[in-house]
N, C-alpha and C positions, 0 to 999 in steps of 0.2 A: 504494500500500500504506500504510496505516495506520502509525502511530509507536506502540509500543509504550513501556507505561511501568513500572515494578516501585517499588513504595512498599514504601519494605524497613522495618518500624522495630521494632528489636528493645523500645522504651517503645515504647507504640502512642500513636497520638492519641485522642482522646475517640471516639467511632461519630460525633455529632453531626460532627466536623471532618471522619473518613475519609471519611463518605457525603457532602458536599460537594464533597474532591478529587476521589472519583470520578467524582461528576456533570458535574464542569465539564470533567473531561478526556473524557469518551464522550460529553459533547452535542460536544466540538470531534471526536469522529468517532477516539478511542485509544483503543486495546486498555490495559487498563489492569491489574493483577495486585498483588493485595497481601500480603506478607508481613509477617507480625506474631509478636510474642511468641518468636522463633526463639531455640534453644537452642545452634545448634550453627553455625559458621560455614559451614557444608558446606551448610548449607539455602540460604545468602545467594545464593554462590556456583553451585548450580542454580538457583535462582530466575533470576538475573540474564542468564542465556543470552539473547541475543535483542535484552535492551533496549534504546531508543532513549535511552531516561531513565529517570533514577533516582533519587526521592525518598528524603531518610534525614535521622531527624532525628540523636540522638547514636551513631549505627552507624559503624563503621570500615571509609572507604574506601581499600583497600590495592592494593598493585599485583595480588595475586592474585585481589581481585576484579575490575580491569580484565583482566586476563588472562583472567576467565571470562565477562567482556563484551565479544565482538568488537564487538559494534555498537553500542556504548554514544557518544553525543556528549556530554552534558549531566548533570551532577551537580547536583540541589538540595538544600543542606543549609535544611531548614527552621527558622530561626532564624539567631543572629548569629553564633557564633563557628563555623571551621569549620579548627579544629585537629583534626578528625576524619577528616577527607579529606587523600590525598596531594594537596595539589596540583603541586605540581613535577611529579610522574610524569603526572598527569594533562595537565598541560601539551604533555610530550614527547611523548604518545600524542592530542594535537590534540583532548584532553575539557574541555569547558568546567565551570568550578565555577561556581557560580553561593550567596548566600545568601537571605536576607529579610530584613535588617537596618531593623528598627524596630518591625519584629511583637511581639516579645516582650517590650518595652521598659519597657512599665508592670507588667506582671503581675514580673518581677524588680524593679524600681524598689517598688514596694508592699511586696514579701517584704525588700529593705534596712530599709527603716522600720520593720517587725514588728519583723525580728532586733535593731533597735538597740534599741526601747522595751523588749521582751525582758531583752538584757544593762544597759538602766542600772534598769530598775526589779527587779535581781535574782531573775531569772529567776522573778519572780512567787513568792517563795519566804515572803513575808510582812512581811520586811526591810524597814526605809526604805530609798530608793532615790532616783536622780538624777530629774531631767528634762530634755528634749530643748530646751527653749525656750528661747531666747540663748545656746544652745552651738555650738560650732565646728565645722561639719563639712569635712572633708577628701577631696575624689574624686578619687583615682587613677583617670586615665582619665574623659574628659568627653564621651562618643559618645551615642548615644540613651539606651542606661540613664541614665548621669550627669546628663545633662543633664535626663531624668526625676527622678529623685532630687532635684537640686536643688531644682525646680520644688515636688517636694511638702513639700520639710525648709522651704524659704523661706517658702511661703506659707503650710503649715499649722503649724509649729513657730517660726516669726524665725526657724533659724537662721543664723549668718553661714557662708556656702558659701566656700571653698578650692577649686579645680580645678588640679591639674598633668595637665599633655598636652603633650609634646613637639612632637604632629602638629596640634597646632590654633592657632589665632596667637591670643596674647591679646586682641587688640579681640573676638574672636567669643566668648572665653570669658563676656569682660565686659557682649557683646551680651545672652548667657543668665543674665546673673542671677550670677554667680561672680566673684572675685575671683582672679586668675591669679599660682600661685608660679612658680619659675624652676626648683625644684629638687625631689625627693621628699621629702629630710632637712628643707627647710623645712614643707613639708605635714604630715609625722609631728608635727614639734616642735610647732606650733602648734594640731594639730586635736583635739578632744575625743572626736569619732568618727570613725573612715577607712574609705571603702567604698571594696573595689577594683574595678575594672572595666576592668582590661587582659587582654589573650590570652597564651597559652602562648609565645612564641616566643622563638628563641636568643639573643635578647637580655634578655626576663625571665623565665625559668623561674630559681626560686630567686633571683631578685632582691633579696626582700624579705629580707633577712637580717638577724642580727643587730645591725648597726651603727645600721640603719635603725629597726629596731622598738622598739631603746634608747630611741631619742631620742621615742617616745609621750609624750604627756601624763601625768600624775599620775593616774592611772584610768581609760585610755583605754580604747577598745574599739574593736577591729578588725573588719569584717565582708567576708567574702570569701565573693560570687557567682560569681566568676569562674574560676578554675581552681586546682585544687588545686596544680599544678606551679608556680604563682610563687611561694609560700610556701616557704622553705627551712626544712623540718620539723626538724632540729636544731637549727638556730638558734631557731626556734621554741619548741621545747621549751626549751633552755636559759633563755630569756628569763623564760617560765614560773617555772621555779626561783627564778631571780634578782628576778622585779620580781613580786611578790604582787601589785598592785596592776592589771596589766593583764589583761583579757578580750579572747576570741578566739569569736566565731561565723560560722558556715560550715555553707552547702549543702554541701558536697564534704568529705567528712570528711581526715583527714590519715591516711595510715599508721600516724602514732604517735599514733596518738590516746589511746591505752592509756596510754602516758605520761603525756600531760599529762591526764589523767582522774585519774592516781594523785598528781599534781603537785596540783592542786585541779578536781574538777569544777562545784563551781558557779560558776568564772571561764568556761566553756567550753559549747557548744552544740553541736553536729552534727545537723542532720537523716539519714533513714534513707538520703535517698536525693536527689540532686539536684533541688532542686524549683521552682529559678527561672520557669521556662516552663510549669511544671505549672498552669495556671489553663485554664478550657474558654475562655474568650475568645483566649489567647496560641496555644493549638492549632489555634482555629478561624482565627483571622490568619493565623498562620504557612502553616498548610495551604493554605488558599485562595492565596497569595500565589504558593507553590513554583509550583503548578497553573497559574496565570496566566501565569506568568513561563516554565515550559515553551511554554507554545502561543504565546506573543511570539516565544521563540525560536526555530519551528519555522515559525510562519506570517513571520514578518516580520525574522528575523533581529537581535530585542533582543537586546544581550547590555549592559544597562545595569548590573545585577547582580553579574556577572563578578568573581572575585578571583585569579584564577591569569591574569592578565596578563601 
């Protein structure tokens, strides 16, 4: 019997990206079904009856959707971060997660550089303004993005690169072009721009606080790809109040946005809607990758991918 697979993605992918997963999954011989644009959770949740697998790109997988997938084995979160999925639950119930970390790498790494040119040439507002070239940039988090990023600030912009990562040893950072802090408080204090590029988890959600964002450069500007929950949005704002001088832009709006909008909006940016991964190329990767890395795991038991270990 055939492995049945449901491409749930409440964002769709480009058609160019869909009609490639489905190709490659029904030339490997799967029943394939795709949900898109779904409004209501209850759609997800029938849909999913059945599946073997389940591709999603930012969709929530929750224990009630395992619940309505007896025969669910494999999770692919298409792209990197996948504080979207339970994994733990998924664990206990023997479902493997699986992402595609490095697909989407440049098309967010490209959107950092926009957003900074963006905030230091004042939001294009007529204004003199900074430049990017011999300034300091700062990467919270040095994994594909980062590591992207630097590549393009180093070699298109000089600038001198900073990386803090707790998880990666510094000879590797130094191997990529970065020069490696010890600490966050060091990274704020000395960079002129800081792109973050860490995940949601109980250790950094609201991390970034006040204490931290004090110590910014003299007109620094923050840009944050990553998730709206490391930024601790009162601190945030306060800081706002207090230091005229710093800018904040961000795919992922903040709650209080409204705040700091009536604090000053031309220190600040928001896009309408998440758009790191938004490029046809980063959908077309990611896609094909999920696809791939399904029929690995089904014909030959990869599970290279795996992050609910």
């Amino acid at each position: 019997m055939s492995k049945k697979v449901l491409i749930a993605t409440e964002k769709p992918f480009t058609p160019e990206a869909r009609e490639k997963v489905v190709s490659i999954l029904e030339k490997a011989a799967y029943e394939v079904k795709v949900l898109e644009k779904y409004s209501d959770k209850s759609e997800l949740l029938e849909a999913v009856k059945e599946s073997n697998a389940l591709i999603v790109r930012s969709d929530k997988v929750t224990p009630d959707v395992m619940d309505a997938a007896s025969e669910l084995e494999l999770v692919v979160r298409a792209g990197a971060g996948y504080d979207n999925i339970d994994c733990q639950e998924a664990k206990k119930r023997e479902i493997v997660v699986m992402n595609t970390p490095g697909q989407n790498s440049n098309a967010v790494a490209e959107l950092v550089i926009g957003m900074m040119i963006m905030m230091v040439r004042g939001k294009f507002s007529g204004k003199p303004g900074t430049e990017l070239r011999g300034k300091t940039l700062g990467l919270q988090g040095f994994g594909n993005v980062g590591r992207r990023v630097a590549e393009i600030a180093s070699l298109g912009f000089k600038m001198r690169i900073l990386a803090y990562d707790p998880l990666i040893p510094p000879e590797k950072i130094r191997g990529s072009g970065a020069e490696p802090v010890d600490s966050p408080e060091k990274l704020y204090a000395e960079s002129d721009c800081i792109s973050i590029h860490i995940p949601a988890t109980p250790e950094t959600v609201r991390s970034i606080n006040y204490d931290l964002l004090y110590k910014m450069k003299q007109g620094g500007v923050l840009v944050n790809t990553a998730r709206a929950e490391v930024i601790d949005e009162d601190d945030l704002l306060r800081i706002y109040a207090e230091r005229p001088d710093i800018r904040y832009i961000s795919d992922i709006a903040p709650t209080n946005q409204e705040g700091i909008l009536v604090c000053d909006g031309n220190r600040c940016f928001f896009t309408p809607k998440k758009m790191g991964a938004q490029t046809a190329e980063a959908n077309f990767n990611a896609g094909v990758a999920a696809a791939n890395q399904i029929i690995g795991f089904f014909e030959k038991g990869d599970t290279t991918y795996k992050v609910n270990n």
